[in-house]
VOTI-293330 format. One line per 5 residues: number of its first residue (from 1); their letters; for each residue x, y, z of C-alpha. Coordinates in nm, 4 decimals, always signed. Example, Ala and Ser with C-alpha at 12.3 -4.5 7.8 and 13.67 -1.06 7.14 Angstrom:
1	as	+1.2300:-0.4500:+0.7800  +1.3670:-0.1060:+0.7140;
REM end
This chain:
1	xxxxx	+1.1573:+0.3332:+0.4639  +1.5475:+0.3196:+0.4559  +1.7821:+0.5247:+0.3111  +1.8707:+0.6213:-0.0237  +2.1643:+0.3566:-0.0780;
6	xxxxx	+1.9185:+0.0894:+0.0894  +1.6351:+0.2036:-0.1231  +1.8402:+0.1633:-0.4526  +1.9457:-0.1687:-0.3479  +1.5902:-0.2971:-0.2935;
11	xxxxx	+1.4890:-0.1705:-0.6253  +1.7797:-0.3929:-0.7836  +1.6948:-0.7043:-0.6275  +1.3496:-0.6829:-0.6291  +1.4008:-0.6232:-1.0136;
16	xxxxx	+1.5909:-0.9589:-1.0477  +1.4028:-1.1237:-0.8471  +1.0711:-1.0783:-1.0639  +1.2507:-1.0717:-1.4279  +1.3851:-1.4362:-1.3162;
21	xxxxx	+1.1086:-1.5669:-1.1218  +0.9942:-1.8762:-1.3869  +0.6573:-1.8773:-1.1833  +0.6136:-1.5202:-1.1159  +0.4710:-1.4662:-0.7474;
26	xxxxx	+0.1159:-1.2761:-0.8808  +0.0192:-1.5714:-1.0441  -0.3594:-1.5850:-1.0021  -0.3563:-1.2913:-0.7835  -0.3055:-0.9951:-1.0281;
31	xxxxx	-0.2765:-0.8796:-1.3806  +0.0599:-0.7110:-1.4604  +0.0824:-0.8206:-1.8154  +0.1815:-0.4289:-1.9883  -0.0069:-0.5628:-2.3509;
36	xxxxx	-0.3083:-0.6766:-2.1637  -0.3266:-0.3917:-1.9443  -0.3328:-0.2304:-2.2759  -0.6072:-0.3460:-2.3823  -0.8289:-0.3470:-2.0888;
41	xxxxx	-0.7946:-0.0162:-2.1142  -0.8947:+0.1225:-2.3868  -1.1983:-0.1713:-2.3560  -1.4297:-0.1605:-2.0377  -1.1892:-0.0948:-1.7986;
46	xxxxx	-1.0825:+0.2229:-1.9274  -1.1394:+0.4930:-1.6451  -1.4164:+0.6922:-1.8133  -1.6282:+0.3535:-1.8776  -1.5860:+0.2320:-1.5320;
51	xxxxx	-1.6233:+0.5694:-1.3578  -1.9199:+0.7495:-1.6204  -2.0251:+0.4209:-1.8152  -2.2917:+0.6167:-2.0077  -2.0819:+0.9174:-2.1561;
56	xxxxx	-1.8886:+0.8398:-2.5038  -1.5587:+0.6663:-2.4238  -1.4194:+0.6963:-2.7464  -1.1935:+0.9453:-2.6091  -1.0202:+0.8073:-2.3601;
61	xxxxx	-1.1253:+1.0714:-2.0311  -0.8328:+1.3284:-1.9605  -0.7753:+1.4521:-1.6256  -1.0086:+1.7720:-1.7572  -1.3034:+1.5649:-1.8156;
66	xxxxx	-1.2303:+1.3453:-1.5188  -1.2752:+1.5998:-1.2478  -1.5633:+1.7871:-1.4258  -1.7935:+1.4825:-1.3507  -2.0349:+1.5529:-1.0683;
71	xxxxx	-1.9181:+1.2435:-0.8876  -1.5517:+1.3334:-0.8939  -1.5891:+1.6999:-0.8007  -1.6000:+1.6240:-0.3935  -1.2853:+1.4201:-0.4775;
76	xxxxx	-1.0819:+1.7540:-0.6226  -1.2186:+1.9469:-0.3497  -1.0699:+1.7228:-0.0693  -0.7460:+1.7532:-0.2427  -0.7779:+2.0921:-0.2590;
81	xxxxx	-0.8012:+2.1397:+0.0574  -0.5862:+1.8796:+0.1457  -0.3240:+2.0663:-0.0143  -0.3536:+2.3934:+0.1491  -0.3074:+2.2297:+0.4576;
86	xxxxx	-0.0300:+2.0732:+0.3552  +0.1209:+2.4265:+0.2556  -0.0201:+2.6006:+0.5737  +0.1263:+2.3512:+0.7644  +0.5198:+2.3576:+0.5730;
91	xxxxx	+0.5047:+2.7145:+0.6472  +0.4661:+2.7349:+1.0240  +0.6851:+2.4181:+1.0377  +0.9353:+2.5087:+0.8150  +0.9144:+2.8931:+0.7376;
96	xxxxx	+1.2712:+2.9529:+0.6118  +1.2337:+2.6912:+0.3030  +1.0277:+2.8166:+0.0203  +0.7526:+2.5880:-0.1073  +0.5607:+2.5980:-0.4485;
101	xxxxx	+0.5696:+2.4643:-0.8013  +0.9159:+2.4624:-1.0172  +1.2680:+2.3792:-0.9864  +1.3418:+2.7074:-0.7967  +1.1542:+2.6026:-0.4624;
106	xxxxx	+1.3507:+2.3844:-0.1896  +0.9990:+2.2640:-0.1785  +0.8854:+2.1497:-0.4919  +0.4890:+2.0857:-0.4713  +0.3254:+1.8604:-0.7130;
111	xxxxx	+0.1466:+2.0693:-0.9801  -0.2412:+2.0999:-0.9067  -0.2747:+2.2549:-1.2720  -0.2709:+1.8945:-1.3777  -0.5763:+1.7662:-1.2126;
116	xxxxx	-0.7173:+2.0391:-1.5057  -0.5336:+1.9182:-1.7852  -0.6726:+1.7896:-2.1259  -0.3328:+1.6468:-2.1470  -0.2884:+1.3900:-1.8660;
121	xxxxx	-0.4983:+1.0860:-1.8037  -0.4977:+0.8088:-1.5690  -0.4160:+0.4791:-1.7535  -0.4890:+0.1502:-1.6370  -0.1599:+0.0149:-1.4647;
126	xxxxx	-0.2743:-0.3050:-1.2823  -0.5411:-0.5276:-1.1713  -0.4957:-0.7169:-0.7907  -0.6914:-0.9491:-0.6288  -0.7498:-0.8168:-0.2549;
131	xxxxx	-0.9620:-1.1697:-0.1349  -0.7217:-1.1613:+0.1423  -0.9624:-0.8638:+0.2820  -1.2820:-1.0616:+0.3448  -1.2449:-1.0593:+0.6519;
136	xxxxx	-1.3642:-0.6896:+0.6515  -1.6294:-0.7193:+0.3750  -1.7205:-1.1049:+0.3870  -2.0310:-1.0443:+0.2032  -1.9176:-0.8904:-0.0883;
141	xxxxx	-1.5822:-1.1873:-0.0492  -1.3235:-0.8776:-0.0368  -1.1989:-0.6988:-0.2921  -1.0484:-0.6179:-0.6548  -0.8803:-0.3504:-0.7324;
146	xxxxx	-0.8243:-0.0945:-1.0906  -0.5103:+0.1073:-1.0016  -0.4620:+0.3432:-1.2692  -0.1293:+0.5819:-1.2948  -0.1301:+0.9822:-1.4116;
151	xxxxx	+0.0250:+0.9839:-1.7243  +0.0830:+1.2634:-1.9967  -0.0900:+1.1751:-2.2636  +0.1793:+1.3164:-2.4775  +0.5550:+1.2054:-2.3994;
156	xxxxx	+0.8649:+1.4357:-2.2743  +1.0707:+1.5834:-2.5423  +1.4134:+1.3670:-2.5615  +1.7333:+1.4301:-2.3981  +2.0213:+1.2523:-2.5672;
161	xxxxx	+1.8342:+0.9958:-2.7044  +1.6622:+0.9015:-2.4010  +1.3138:+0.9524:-2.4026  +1.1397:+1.0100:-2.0617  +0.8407:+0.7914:-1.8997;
166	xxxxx	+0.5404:+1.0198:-1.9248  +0.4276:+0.8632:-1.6190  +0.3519:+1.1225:-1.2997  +0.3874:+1.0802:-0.9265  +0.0235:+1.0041:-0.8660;
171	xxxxx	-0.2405:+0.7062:-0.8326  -0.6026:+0.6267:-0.8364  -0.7301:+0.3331:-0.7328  -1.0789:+0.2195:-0.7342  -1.1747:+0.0172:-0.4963;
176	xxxxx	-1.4349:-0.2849:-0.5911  -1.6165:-0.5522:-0.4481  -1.5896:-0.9040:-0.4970  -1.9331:-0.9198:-0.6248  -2.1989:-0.6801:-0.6125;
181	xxxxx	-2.4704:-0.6617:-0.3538  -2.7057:-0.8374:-0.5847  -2.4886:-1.1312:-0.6351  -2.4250:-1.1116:-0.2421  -2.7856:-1.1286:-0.1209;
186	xxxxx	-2.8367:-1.4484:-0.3977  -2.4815:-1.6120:-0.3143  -2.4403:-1.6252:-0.6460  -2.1685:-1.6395:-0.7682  -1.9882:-1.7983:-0.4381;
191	xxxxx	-1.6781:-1.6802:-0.2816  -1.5168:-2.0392:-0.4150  -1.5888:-1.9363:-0.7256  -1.4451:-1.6296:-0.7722  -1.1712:-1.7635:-0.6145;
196	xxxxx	-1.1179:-2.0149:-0.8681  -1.1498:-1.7564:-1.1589  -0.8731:-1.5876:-1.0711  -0.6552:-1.9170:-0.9609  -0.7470:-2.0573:-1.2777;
201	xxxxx	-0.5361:-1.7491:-1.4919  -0.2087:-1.8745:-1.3236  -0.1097:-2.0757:-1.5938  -0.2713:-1.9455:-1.8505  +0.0565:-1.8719:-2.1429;
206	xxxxx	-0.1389:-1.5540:-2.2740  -0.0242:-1.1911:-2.3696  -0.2146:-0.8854:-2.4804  -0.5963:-0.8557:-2.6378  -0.5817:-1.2297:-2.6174;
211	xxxxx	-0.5074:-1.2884:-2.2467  -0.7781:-0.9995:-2.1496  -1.0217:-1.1554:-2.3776  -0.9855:-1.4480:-2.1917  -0.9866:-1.2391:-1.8681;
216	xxxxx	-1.3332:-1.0586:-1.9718  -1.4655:-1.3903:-2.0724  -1.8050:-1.4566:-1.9146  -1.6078:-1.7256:-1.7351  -1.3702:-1.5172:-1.6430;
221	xxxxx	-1.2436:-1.3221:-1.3655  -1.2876:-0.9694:-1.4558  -1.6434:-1.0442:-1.6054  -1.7638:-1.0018:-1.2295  -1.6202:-0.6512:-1.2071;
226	xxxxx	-1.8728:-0.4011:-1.3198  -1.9055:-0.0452:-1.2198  -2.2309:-0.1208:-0.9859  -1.9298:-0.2783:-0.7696  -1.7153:+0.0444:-0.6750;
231	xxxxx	-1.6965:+0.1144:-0.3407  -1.4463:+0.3909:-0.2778  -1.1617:+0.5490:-0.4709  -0.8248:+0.6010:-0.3159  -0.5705:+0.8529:-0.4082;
236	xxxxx	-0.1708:+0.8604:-0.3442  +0.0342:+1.1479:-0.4817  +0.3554:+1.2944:-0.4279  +0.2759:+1.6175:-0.2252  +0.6172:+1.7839:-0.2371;
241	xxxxx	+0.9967:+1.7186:-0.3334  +1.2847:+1.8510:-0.1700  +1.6033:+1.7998:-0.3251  +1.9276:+1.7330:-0.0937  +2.0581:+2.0623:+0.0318;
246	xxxxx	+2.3332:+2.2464:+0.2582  +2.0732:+2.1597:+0.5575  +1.9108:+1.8751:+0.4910  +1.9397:+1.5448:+0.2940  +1.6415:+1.5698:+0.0283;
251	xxxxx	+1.3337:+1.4545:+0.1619  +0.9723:+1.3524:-0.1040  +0.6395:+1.3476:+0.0433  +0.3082:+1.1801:-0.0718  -0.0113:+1.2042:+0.0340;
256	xxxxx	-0.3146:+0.9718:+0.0535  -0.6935:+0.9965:+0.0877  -0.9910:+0.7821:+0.0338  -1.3120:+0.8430:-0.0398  -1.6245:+0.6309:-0.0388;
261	xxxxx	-1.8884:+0.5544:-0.3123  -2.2167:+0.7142:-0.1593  -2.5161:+0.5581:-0.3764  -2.7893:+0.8334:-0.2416  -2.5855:+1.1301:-0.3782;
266	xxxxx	-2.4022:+0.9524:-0.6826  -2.0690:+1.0921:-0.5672  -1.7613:+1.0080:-0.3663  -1.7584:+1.1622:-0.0542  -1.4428:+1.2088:+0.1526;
271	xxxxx	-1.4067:+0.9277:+0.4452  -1.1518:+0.8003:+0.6960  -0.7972:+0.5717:+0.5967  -0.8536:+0.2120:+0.7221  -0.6205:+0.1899:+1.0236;
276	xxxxx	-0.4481:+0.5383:+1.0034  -0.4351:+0.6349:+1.3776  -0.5166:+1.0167:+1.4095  -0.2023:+1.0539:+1.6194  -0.2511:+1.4033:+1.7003;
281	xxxxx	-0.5949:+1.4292:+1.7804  -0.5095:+1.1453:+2.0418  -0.2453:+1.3020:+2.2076  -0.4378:+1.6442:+2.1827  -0.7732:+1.4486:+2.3166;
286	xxxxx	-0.7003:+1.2839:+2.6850  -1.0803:+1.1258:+2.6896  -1.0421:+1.0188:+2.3133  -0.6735:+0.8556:+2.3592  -0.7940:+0.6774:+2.6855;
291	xxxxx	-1.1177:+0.4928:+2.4970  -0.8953:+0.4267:+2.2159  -0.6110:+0.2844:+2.4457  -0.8926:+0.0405:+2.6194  -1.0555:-0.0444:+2.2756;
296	xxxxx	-0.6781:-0.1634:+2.1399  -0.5730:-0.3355:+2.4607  -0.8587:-0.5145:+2.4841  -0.7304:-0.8852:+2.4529  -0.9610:-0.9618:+2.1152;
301	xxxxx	-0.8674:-0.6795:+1.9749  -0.5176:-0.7407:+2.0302  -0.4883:-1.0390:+1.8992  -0.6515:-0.9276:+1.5799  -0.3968:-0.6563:+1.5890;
306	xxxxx	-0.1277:-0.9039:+1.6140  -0.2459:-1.1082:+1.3717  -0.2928:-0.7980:+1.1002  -0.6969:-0.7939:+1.0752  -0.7491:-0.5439:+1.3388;
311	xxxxx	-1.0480:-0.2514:+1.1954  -1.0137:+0.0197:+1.4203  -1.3260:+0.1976:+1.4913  -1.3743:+0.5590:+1.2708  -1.3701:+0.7740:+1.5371;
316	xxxxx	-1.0046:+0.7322:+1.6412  -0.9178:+0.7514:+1.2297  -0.7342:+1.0467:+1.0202  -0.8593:+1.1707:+0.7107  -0.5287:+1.2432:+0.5205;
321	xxxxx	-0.1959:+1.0423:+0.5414  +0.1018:+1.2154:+0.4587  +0.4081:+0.9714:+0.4621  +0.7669:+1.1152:+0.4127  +1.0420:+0.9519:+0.2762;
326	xxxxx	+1.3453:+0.8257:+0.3416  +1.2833:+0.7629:+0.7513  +1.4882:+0.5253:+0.8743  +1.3954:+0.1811:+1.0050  +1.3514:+0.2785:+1.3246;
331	xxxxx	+1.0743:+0.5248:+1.5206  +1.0259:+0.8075:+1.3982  +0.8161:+1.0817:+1.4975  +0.6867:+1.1207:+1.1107  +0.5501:+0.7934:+1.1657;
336	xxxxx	+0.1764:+0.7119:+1.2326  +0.1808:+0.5255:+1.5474  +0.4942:+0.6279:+1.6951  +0.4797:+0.8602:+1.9847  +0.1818:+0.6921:+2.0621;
341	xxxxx	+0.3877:+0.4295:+2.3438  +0.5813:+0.6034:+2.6615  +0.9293:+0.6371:+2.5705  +1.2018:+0.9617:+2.6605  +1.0898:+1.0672:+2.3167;
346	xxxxx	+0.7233:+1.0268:+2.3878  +0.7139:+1.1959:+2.7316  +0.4057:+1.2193:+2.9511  +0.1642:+1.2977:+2.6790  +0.1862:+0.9229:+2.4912;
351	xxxxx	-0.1367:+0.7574:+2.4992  +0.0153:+0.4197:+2.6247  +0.2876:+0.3310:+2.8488  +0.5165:+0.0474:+2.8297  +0.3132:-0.0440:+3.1157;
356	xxxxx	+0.0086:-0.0284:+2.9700  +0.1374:-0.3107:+2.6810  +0.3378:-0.5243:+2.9029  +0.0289:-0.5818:+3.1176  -0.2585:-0.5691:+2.8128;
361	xxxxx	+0.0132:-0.9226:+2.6629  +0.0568:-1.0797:+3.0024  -0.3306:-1.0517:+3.0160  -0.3938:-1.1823:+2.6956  -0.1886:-1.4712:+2.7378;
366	xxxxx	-0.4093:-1.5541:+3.0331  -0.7095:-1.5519:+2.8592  -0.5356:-1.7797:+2.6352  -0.4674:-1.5234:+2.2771  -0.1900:-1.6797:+2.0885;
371	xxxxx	+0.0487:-1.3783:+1.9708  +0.1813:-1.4462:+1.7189  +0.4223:-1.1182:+1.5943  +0.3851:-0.8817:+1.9101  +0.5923:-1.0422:+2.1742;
376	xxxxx	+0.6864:-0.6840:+2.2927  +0.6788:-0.3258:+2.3206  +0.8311:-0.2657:+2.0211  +0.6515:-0.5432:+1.8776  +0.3517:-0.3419:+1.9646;
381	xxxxx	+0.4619:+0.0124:+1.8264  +0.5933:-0.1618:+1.5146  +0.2900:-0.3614:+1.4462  +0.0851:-0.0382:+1.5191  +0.2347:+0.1612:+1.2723;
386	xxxxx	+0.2609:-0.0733:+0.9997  -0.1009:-0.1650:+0.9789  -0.1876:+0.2215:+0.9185  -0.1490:+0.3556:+0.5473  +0.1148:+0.6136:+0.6298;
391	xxxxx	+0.3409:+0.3212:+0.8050  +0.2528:+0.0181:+0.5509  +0.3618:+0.2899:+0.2698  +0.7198:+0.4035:+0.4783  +0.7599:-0.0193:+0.4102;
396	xxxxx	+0.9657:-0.1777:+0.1916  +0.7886:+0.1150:-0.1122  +0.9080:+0.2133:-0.4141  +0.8921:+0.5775:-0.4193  +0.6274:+0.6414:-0.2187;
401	xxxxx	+0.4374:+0.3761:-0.3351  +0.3558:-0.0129:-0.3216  +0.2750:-0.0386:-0.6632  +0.4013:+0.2218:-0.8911  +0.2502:-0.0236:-1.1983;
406	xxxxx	+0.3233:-0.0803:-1.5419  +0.4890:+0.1439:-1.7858  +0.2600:+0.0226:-2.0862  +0.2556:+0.3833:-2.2595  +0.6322:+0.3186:-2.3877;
411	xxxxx	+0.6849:+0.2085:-2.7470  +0.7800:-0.1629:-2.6123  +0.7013:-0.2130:-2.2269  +0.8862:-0.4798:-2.0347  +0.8371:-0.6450:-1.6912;
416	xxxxx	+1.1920:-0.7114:-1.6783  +1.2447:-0.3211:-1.7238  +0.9473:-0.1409:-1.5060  +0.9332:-0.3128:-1.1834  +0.5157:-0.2385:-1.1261;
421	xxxxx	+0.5161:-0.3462:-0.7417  +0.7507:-0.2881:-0.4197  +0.9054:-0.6258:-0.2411  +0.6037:-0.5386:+0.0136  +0.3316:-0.6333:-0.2848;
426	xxxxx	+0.5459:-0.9113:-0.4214  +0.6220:-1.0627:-0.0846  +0.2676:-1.0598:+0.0202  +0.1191:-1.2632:-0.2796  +0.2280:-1.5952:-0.1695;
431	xxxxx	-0.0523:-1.5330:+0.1432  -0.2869:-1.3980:-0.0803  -0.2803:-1.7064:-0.3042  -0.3019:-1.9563:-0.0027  -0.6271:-1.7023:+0.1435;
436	xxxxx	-0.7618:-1.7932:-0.2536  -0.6877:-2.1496:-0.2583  -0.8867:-2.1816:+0.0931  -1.1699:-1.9916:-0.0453  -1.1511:-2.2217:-0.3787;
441	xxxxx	-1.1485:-2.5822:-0.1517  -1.4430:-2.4408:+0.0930  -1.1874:-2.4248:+0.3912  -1.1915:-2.1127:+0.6435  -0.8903:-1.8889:+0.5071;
446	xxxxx	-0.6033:-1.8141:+0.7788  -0.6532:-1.3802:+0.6808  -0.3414:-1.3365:+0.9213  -0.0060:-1.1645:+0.7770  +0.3509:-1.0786:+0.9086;
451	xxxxx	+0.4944:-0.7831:+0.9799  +0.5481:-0.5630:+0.6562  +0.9285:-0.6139:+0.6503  +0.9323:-0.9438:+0.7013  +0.5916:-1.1642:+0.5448;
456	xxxxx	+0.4890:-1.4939:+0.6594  +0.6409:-1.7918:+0.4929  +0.2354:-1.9286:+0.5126  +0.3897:-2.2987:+0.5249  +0.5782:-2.2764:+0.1787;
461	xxxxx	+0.9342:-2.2080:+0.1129  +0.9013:-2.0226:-0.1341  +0.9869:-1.6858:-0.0420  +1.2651:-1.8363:+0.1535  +1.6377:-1.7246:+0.1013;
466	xxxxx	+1.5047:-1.4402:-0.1065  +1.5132:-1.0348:-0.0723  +1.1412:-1.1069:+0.1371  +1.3190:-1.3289:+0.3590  +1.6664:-1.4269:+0.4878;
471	xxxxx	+1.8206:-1.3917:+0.1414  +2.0161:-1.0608:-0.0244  +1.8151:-0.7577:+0.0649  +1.6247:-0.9091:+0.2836  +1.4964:-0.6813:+0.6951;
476	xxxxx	+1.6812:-0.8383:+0.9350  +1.6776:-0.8325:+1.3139  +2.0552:-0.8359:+1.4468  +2.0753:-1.0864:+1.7567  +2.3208:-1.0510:+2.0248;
481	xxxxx	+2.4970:-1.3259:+2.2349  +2.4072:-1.2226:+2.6222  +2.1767:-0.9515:+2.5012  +1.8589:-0.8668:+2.6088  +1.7018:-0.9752:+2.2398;
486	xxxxx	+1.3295:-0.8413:+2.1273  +1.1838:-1.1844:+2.1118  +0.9126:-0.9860:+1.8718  +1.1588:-1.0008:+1.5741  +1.3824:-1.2904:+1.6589;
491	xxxxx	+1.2977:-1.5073:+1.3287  +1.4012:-1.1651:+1.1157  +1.7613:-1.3876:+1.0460  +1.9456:-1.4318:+0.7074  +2.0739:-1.7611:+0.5199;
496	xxxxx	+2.3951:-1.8669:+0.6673  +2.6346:-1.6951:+0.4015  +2.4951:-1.3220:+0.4664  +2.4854:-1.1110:+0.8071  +2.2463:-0.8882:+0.9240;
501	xxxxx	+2.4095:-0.5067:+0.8574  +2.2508:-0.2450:+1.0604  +2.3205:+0.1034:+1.1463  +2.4983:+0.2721:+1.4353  +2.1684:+0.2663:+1.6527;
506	xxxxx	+1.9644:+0.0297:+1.5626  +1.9630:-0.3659:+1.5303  +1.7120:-0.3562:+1.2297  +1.9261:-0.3411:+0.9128  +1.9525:-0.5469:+0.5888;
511	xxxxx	+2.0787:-0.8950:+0.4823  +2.4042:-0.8703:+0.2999  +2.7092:-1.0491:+0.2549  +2.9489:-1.0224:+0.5573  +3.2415:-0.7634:+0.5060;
516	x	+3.5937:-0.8237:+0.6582;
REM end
């Protein structure tokens, strides 16, 4: 994440660059459209039909109701706990700042009393496409994926004239498969054709109950997503807000967990975040941080890091991220991975050495593994870190968050006035499409992805000279003439009439026009 003044200007251009976009970059990868979204639901994709399809979803299920069912119940009491940790923890850390709910706290904690409220729901705020993930499920050809947004059912009272979003700092996602394991064991449908479902809504020049009609068509895309499919539920809230004080500039943190759809007991069960190191058990846990360090460094697994499709074994996982915000571009020790690589920072205690990386890419490029992002240590800490949750979510977010999703609840919502994903979601959707339009011809998809600042141009130009690469806005690596230059980010440039600005101790900064 960057600072605020960065963060503000990624928001802006990230706004203009979807309001003019004449072929928006979701196209046949996700559903954004606010009426639609609408309508789905309060139809079958409400969150009480998909979550407790056989109770009466007339009334749309408040957050009350929600966490009363006996499948969700493991789910509040893993955030309960979560969140006395999370307390526990701010007061050995930080004992001289005060930390509970209300204005009066330097700490402001998310209110828990919600989760219990007949007066907040979660609303249906997208639909994505996450194909691009088969290469961990390819049985079940990836993923789709219901993220739904806490929302007060009734709206803020207005303050001169303006009436507030009842939208809350919280999201549920539930996770789906492709197609279910009965379609999987018959093939039927085929990964190509799924594929094509959702390629064919790209053009389709549909709004509202008429567009998710067509959506929920037995033809169509969404007619494949039933709740037989679920497969986990994941969770990302804002923990705790601390305004900018005397001693500190303010600070927001959020907090994710996962947990998985267990068939035997009919509940979700808390599991492990894909990918989120469990940095301090490592460095806590000599025998545990040397097998992981040999696991990683192993040139296969490598390369698969390199290329973004690494699925790190469970045991070396956290259960919890908690991702601060603002951090800087550059290593922090709030960040998953980092620490984790020998530096004066670091110390003794790091599980790898510069060493240890420099030799693991000298042998894989004996054994012939073409590298394509990590060309060095930093490469390697960087890449590390941004293919955990905590570090992917510290990228290029908005708020926390990836996608925040659309503000359908106001009297007349407008894509050119809620901006529902970060320029990480937006600037990954040209490589989902391409993964979608290999699946639909029968070729092998190329699952690979760039770093999260900076996403692969996949062979099209269409991302180029915008805020996801080279133009306005865009992360930028700042080359030096006669400098010892980290060959890991040297294509992070921008278009010939804006420099790279970066900070006073770092050469990662932001595309802008030059100043005199």
């Amino acid at each position: 994440m960057r600072r605020l003044v960065v963060g503000l200007a990624l928001l802006c251009c990230c706004s203009l660059a979807y309001a003019d976009e004449s072929a928006p970059l979701e196209r046949g990868t996700a559903i954004l459209e606010p009426s639609a979204l609408r309508a789905l639901d309060s139809g079958a994709f409400g969150l009480g039909r998909m979550l407790a399809p056989a109770r009466d979803n007339a009334v749309p299920l408040t957050d009350a109701a929600l966490f009363a069912l006996p499948s969700m119940q493991p789910v509040r009491k893993g955030l309960e706990a979560e969140f006395d940790r999370y307390v526990e923890t701010h007061k050995a850390t930080l004992p001289n700042e005060s930390i509970g709910v209300g204005t009066s706290y330097a700490f402001q904690l998310f209110d828990r009393a919600l989760l219990e409220s007949p007066d907040a729901r979660f609303v249906l705020a997208g639909v994505v496409n996450r194909m691009d993930r088969a290469f961990v499920d390819p049985e079940h050809c990836g993923e789709v994926r219901l993220l739904y947004r806490l929302t007060r059912t009734t709206p803020p009272e207005a303050k001169d004239g303006e009436v507030a979003s009842p939208r809350l700092p919280m999201t549920l996602n539930i996770v789906l498969k492709a197609r279910s394991d009965a379609e999987a064991k018959s093939n039927s449908p085929s990964c190509a054709e799924i594929a094509k479902r959702w390629l064919s809504t790209a053009d389709l020049q549909l709004a509202g109950p008429e567009l998710a009609a067509k959506l929920t068509a037995p033809d169509g895309p969404l007619a494949l997503i039933r709740p037989e499919n679920i497969h986990r539920i994941e969770t990302n809230l804002q923990v705790a807000h601390a305004p900018k004080s005397a001693i500190r500039d303010f600070r927001t943190d959020y907090m994710m967990k996962v947990f998985d759809y267990q068939a035997a007991s009919g509940s979700f069960e808390e599991a492990v975040l894909e990918d989120q190191i469990d940095r301090d058990r490592l460095l806590s846990d000599a025998a545990l941080a040397s097998e992981f360090k040999a696991w990683l460094l192993d040139p296969v697994h490598l390369g698969e890091l390199d290329r973004g499709m690494a699925v790190i074994p469970d045991k070396f996982l956290a259960k919890v991220a908690v991702a601060p915000t603002p951090v800087g571009f550059v290593n922090s020790d709030m960040l998953p991975a980092y620490g984790l690589v020998q530096s004066e920072a670091a110390g003794a205690t790091a599980v790898f050495s510069e060493a240890d990386v420099v030799g693991a890419l000298e042998k894989a490029a004996a054994q012939g593994v073409n590298l394509q992002n990590i060309q060095s240590v930093a490469g390697f800490e960087r890449r590390l870190n941004d293919s955990s949750c905590g570090g992917c979510h510290q990228t290029r977010g908005i708020g926390g968050f990836h996608f925040p999703g659309v503000d359908w609840m106001a009297e007349k919502p407008s894509n050119t006035v809620v901006v529902p994903g970060s320029p990480h979601f937006f600037g990954d959707q040209v490589r989902r499409r391409d993964i979608l339009t290999s699946f639909a011809e029968g070729r092998t998809p190329d699952f690979s992805r760039g770093f999260a600042s900076r996403p692969q141009l996949r062979g099209s130009d269409e991302l180029a000279g915008t805020v996801y690469n080279d133009g306005w806005g865009a992360h930028c690596y700042a080359s030096r003439d006669g400098a010892d230059n980290d060959k890991s980010f040297s294509r992070w440039t921008c278009a010939a009439n804006l420099s790279c600005q970066t900070g006073p101790a770092t050469r990662f900064g932001m595309c802008f026009i030059a100043t005199r």
